[in-house]
N, C-alpha and C positions, 0 to 999 in steps of 0.2 A: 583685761579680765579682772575680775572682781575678787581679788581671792581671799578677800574677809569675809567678804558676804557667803562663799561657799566653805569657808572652813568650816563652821556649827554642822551646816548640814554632813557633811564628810562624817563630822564624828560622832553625830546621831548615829546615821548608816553604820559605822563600824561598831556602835557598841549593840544596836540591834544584831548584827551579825554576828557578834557576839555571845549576845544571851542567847541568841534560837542557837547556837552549837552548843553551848553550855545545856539547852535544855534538851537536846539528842543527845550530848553526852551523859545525862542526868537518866534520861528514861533509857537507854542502854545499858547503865549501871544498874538499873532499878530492874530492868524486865532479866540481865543475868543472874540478878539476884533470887527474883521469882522463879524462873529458872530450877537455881542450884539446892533451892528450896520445895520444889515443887520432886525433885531426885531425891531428896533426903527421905522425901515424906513418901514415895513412891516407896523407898528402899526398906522402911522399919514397917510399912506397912506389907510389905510381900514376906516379911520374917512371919507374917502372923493367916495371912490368905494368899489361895492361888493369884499367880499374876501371867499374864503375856508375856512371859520372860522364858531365856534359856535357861536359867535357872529350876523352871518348872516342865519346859520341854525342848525336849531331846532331838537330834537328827542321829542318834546313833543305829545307824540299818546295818551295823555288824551283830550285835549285839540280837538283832530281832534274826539274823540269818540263822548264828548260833543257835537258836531256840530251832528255829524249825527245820535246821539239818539233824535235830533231837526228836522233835514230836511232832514231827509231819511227816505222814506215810502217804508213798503212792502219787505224791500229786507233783513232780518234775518240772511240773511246765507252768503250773502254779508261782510254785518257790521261786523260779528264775524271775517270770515275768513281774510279779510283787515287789523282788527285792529290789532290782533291776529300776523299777518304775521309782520308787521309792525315793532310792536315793540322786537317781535326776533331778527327782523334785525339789526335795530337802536341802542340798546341798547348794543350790541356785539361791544368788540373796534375790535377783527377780525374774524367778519364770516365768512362762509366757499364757499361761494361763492354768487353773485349778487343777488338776490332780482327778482324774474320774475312772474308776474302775469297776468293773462290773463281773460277778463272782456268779459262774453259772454251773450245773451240776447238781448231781441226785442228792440228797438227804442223807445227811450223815458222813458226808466227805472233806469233809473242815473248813466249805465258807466262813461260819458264823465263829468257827476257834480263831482263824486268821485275822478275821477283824477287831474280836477282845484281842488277841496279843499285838497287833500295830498300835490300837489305844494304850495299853499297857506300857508299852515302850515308849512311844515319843509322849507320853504325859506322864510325869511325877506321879499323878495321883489317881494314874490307868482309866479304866473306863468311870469311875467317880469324877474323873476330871468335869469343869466345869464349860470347860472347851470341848466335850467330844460330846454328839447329841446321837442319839438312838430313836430311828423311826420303825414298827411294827405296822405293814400294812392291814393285816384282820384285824390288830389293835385300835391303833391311830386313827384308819380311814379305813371302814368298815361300809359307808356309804355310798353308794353310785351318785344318788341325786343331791349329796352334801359337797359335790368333787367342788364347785367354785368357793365356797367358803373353806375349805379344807385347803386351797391353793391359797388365800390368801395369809391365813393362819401360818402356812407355811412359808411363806415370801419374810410376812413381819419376824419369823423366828430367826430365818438366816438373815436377814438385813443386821438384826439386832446381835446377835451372836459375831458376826463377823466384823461390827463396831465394835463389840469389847475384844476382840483376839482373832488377826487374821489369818493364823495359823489351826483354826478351829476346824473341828473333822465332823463330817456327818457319815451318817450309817444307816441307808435304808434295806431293815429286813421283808421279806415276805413279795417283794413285788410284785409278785405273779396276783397276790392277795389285794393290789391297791387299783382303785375306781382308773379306771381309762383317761388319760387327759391330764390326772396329777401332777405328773413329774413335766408335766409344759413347763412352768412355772420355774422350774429351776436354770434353764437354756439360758439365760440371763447371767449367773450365777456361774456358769459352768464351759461358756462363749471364751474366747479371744477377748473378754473386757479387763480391761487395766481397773475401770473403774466403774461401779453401777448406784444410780442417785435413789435413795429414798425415795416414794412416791408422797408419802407425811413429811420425810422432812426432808425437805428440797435443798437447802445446806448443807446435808450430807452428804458425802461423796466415801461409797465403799469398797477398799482392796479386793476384790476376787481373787486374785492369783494365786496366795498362797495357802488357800484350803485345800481340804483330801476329800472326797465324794465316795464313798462306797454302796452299789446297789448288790445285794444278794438275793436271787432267784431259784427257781428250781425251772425256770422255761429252759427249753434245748437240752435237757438232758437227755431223754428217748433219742436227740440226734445226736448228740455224744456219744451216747451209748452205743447206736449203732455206726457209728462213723469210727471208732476205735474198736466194735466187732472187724469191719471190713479190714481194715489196717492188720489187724490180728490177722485174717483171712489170708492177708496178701504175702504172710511172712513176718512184717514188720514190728518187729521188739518193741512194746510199749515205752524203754528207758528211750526211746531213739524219737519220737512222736517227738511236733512239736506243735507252736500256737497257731503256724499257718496251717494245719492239719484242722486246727479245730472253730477258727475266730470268726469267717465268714459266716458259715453256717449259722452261731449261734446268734449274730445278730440280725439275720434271716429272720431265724426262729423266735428269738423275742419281739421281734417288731411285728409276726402275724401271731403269734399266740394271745390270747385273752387275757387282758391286767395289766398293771400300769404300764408296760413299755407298750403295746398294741398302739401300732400306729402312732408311735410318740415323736416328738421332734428332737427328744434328749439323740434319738437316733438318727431320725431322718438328718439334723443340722449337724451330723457326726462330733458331737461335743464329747462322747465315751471314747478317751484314750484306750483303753482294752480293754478287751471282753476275754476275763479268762476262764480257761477251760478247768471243773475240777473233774476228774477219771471219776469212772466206777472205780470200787475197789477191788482187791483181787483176794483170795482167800487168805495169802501170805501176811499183806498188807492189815487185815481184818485180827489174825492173831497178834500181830506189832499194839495192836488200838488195845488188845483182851491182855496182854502181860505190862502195858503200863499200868491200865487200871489197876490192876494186883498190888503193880509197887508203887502205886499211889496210896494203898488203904496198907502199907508195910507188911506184903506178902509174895513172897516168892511163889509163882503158881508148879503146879506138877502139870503133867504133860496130859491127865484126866481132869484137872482142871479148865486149862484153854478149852479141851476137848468140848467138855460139857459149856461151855461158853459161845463156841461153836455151833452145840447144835444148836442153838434160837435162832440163827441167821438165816437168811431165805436167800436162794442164788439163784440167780437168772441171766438175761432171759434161756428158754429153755431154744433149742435142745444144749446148748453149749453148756449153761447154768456156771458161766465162773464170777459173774459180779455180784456183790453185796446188795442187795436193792433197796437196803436202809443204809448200808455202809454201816457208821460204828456208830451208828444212833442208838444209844436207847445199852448200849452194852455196859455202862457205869451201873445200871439198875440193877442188871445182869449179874456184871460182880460181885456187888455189893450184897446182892441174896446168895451168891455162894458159897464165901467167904464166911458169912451168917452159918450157913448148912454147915459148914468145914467145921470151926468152933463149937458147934452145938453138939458135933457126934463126939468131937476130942472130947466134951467134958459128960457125959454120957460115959462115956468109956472108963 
C-alpha cells in the first residue's frame, strides 16, 4: 500500500473534520449567546409591560378561595366546583386539555363577580390584563345571519391571543344572547388537542391546553330553580345539594334552549368540563349581598336600613316566594340611594 500517497489525503480529511466541529462549536457558542441575549432583553423588557410570565400570573387558588369564603353567598357548589377545577388545572405543568366551565343560573347570583375575581387573581393586572378577553353576546354578536363571519373573527382572536400567552383566559357573557352555531368554532380550541395549526399560518402550531374558557348563561335556571324547589320539597337542606343534583339537567337545558349553546357541539362533543349550578338566592343570603354594600360605601347599616333594602326584592316563585328572582342584581344602586336619603335627613336635622 501506498502510504504517501494517502497520507495528504488523511490530513485534508481530518482537518476538514475539523473545521466543520469548530464550526458547530462556533454556532453553539453563537446561538447560546443569542440565547442568553434574547432572556436579558425578554427580562428589562417585562420590568416595563405585561409578559407571559409567573411574574405577571399567578396560580394562587388559595388566595381566590379566601375571597369568596368572604364575598360569596349562597352558592356551595359553586365555590367547591370552581376552586376544585381550578387548581387541577393550574397546578399541572401539562394538562390534558383547556379548562372549560360553564356558569348557569338566575341573574344576580355572582356568575359574572366570579369571573372578574379569577381574572383578578391569576393576572397582575386583573381583568385589564392583556391575556384575559371578555365576550358580550348582545354586544359582540348581535347578528344571526353575521354568525359565519363572527366565527371566523373569533378563531383569528384566540389563535392569535393564545400565540402570545398560553395561559390566556376567555369570558363569554350573555350566551343565551349569542347567534346559534357560534361557539362551533371553539371545539377545536377546547378538544383533547395538544396542539391546533393556524389556518393563515400553517407554521404555526398553538398550545391549547393551558387556557381557562368560561361561558356565563342564564339558560337552566327555571330548571334549577325548580329542581332545588323539589329538593326543598323532599326535606333536603340546601348546604347538603350537590353538582350531581343539578349538572345533567342543565346541560339538557342549554343544549334545547334558544342561543348559542342550542344544539352546539361545544356540548354535544362534551368538551365543557362543568356545568355549574349557581342557586337562587334565599332571603338570608340577599341581606349578606345588602350589608356589604353598606360597608363598601363605609357604613354600618341599622336593621331599617337592610330592611328598606329589602323591600325592592321581588320573591318567587309563588306560592312558596323564598328566591331572589334578580338575586343581588341591581342592589348597589339601591344602596347607594339610601345611604344618599340617610345623609340628607342627618343634615337637614
Amino acid at each position: 500500500m501506498n502510504f504517501a500517497g494517502t497520507l495528504p489525503v488523511f490530513i485534508v480529511i481530518n482537518l476538514l473534520t475539523v473545521c466543520v466541529k469548530c464550526e458547530f462549536s462556533a454556532m453553539s457558542v453563537l446561538s447560546s449567546g443569542f440565547n442568553k441575549v434574547s432572556k436579558i432583553i425578554q427580562s428589562v423588557e417585562c420590568n416595563f409591560v405585561e409578559c407571559c410570565t409567573t411574574e405577571y400570573i399567578s396560580s394562587d387558588i388559595d388566595k381566590l378561595d379566601d375571597i369568596l369564603n368572604k364575598e360569596l353567598f349562597g352558592q356551595e357548589i359553586a365555590h367547591r366546583v370552581i376552586i376544585n377545577a381550578l387548581y387541577g388545572h393550574l397546578t399541572s405543568s401539562n394538562p390534558p386539555k383547556a379548562l372549560t366551565m360553564s356558569f348557569h343560573g338566575p341573574p344576580g347570583t355572582g356568575k359574572t363577580y366570579i369571573s372578574q375575581l379569577i381574572a383578578k387573581v391569576l393576572y397582575k393586572n386583573g381583568d385589564q390584563s392583556k391575556f384575559y378577553h371578555f365576550f358580550n353576546g348582545r354586544n359582540d354578536f348581535p347578528l344571526q345571519e353575521k354568525v359565519n363571519e363572527y366565527k371566523e373573527e373569533l378563531y383569528t382572536i384566540i389563535i392569535n391571543s393564545l400565540q402570545k400567552c398560553e395561559r390566556s383566559m376567555f369570558v363569554f357573557d350573555e350566551v343565551d344572547k349569542m347567534p346559534e352555531g357560534l361557539l362551533n368554532v371553539l371545539v377545536p380550541f377546547l378538544d383533547y388537542n395538544a396542539w391546533v395549526k393556524s389556518w393563515r399560518l400553517a407554521s404555526i402550531s398553538i398550545n391549547t391546553r393551558k387556557a381557562i374558557y368560561i361561558f356565563l348563561s342564564n339558560t337552566g335556571s327555571s330548571r334549577i330553580t325548580q329542581r332545588l324547589l323539589t329538593l326543598w320539597g323532599e326535606g333536603k337542606q340546601r348546604r347538603t345539594t350537590k353538582l350531581q343534583d343539578f349538572e345533567n339537567l342543565i346541560s339538557i337545558g342549554a343544549f334545547n334552549e334558544k342561543g348559542g349553546f342550542y344544539h352546539s357541539d361545544t356540548i354535544d362533543s362534551s368538551v365543557i368540563d362543568h356545568y355549574v349550578p349557581f342557586l337562587p338566592l334565599e332571603e338570608v343570603h340577599v341581606k349578606k349581598c345588602l350589608e356589604k354594600a353598606f360597608l363598601n360605601r363605609g357604613v354600618h347599616p341599622t336593621n331599617d336600613m337592610i330592611e328598606e333594602g329589602l323591600s325592592y326584592v321581588v320573591f318567587g316563585p309563588p306560592p312558596h316566594n323564598i328566591y331572589a328572582t334578580k338575586g343581588c342584581k341591581r342592589l348597589e344602586q339601591k344602596v347607594a340611594a339610601i345611604v344618599y336619603a340617610n345623609k340628607k335627613t342627618k343634615i337637614e336635622f
